[in-house]
N, C-alpha and C positions, 0 to 999 in steps of 0.2 A: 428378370431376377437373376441374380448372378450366384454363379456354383457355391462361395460364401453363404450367401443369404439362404438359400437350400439348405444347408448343410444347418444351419442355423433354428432356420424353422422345423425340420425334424427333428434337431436334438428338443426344442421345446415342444413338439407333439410329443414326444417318445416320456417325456417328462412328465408329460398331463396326464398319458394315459397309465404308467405306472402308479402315479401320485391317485388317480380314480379308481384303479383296479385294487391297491390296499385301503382304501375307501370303502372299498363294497365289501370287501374279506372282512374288514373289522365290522359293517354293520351286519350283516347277517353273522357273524358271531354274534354279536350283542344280542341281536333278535333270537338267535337260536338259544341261547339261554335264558334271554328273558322271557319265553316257551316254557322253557324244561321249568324255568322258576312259579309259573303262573301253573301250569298244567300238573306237576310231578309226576308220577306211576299212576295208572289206572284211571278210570272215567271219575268225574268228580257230576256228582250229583248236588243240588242246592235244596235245605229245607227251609225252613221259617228261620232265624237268624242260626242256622246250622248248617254246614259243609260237611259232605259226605262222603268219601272214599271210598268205591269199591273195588276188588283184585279178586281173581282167582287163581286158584292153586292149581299148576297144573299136576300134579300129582291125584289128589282127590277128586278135581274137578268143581269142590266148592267154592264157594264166595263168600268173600270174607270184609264187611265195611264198619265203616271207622267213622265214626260222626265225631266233630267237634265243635262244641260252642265258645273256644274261649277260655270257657272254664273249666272244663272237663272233658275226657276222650272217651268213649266208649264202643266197644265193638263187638260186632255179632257176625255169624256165621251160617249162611241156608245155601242150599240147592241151586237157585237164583238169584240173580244181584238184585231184582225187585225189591225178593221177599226180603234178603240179607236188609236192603235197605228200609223199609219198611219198621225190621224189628231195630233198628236202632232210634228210626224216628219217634217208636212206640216206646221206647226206653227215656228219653227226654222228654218225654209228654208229649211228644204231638200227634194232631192222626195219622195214620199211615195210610197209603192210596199200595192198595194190589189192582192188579190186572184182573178184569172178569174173563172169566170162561167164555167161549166165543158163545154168539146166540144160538138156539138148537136152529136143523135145515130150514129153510123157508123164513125166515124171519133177520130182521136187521137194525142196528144199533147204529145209531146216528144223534146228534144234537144240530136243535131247527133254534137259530136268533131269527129275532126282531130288529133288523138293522139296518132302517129305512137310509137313502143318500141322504144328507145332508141336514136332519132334520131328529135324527132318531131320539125317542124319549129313553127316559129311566126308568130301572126294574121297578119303581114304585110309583109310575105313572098309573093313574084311576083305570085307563082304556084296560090294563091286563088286570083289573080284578076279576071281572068273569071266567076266563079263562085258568087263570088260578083257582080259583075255588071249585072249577068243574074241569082239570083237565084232559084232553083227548085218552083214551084207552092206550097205556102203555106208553104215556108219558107223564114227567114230573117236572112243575114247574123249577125253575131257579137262575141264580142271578150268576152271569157269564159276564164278567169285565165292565158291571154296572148297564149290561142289555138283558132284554128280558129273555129266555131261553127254555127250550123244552129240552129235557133227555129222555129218548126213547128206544122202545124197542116194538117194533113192527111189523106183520109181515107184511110180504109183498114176493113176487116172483121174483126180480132184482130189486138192491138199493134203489133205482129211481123210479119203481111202481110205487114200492111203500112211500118214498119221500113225498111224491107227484100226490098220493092219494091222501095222504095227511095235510098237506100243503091245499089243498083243495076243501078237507074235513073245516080246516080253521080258519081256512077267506069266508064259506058258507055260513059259519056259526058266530066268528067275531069279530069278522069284518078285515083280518090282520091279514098282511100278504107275507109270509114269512122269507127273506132277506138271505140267510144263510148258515151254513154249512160246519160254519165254523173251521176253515184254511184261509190261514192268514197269508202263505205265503202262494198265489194263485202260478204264479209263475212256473213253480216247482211239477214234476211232473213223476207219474208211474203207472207202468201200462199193468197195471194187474188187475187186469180183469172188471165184468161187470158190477161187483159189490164190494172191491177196495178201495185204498185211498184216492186212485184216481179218478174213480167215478162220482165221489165225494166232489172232489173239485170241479168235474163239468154240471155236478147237481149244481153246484154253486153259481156257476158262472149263468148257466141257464134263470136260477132264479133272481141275479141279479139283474139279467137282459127284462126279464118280467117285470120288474119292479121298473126299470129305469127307462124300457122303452116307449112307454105308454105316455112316462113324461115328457117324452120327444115328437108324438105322433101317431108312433108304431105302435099298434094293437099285437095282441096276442096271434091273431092271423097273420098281420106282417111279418110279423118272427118266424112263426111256421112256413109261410112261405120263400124268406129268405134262408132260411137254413135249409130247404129244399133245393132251391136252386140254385145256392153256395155249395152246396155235398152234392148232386148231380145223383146220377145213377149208382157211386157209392157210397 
């Protein structure tokens, strides 16, 4: 290639890469606004056909949210954005969800689906009428995303005694191997300890292996003994 042709072909790299570089400047502008457009100030909370704005003030430290349907804005002011939110839901008719008081020591708040692989029925399948009309101590039956669901509160030493021992209460009396947990996203992870969310998600995965490896072969002993000698001495 001759010193011409060089000179040539750089001036059109030098071109391409300016010509990409305000390419990328204008799309993350665009994007960055079209953020600021979708998002605006403050966390936005979704109700039933209603949008919810919350902000606090740093001065007082309250919260202050803004529901809109459309039709009309209104807004309330509490302590926490829950509650803030809450009362505005409760001003447009609809129910409001607060946060419970954590469960007293020894005891633990969990929801147990029915949500067999590949096969799972609906909350109004006949098999959970028993169950329904008599259910376990410290739970209540109800319908979770069209699955049949328990919410409870338990005790147990930690979350997976209670879970184990309920889980166990309801194969003995209904026949039902209970599925999960209720974490959707299994992937996600947090290491707090034996009765939060992350032990939620090994509840889960454990009682998925239960349910799924028996249709492969693996017994309840295979499991126990491959997570022994997968985990070793620790």
């Amino acid at each position: 290639m001759s010193d011409d042709e060089r000179a040539r072909c750089a001036a059109a790299l030098e071109g391409f890469f300016e010509v990409a570089q305000a390419w990328e400047f204008e799309l993350a502008w665009n994007l960055c606004w079209l953020e600021k457009g979708l998002s605006g100030v403050g966390r936005r909370r979704e109700g039933v056909g209603l949008a919810v704005r919350v902000e606090r003030d740093g001065d007082s430290g309250l919260w202050t949210a803004v529901g809109d349907d459309g039709e009309r804005r209104l807004s309330e002011t509490a302590e926490t954005a829950d509650e803030a939110t809450s009362l505005v839901h409760e001003a447009f008719g609809l129910k409001a969800w607060r946060p419970q008081p954590p469960p007293p020591p020894g005891w633990h708040r969990f929801t147990l689906i029915h949500c067999p692989a590949g096969r799972a029925p609906g909350y109004g399948d006949p098999r959970y009428d028993g169950i329904k009309a008599g259910p376990p101590a410290g739970c209540a039956a109800e319908d979770v995303g069209g699955y049949f669901a328990l919410r409870c509160e338990r005790p147990g030493h930690r979350l997976l005694d209670a879970v184990g021992e309920l889980c166990g209460e309801i194969r003995e009396g209904h026949g039902l191997l209970m599925t999960d947990l209720g974490i959707e996203k299994l992937w996600e992870w947090s290491a707090d300890g034996t009765d939060g969310w992350g032990a939620e998600t090994v509840g889960q995965l454990l009682l998925m292996a239960a349910e799924r490896g028996p249709q492969l072969g693996y017994g309840p002993d295979d499991l126990v003994a491959f997570l022994r000698a997968a985990a070793g001495s620790g």
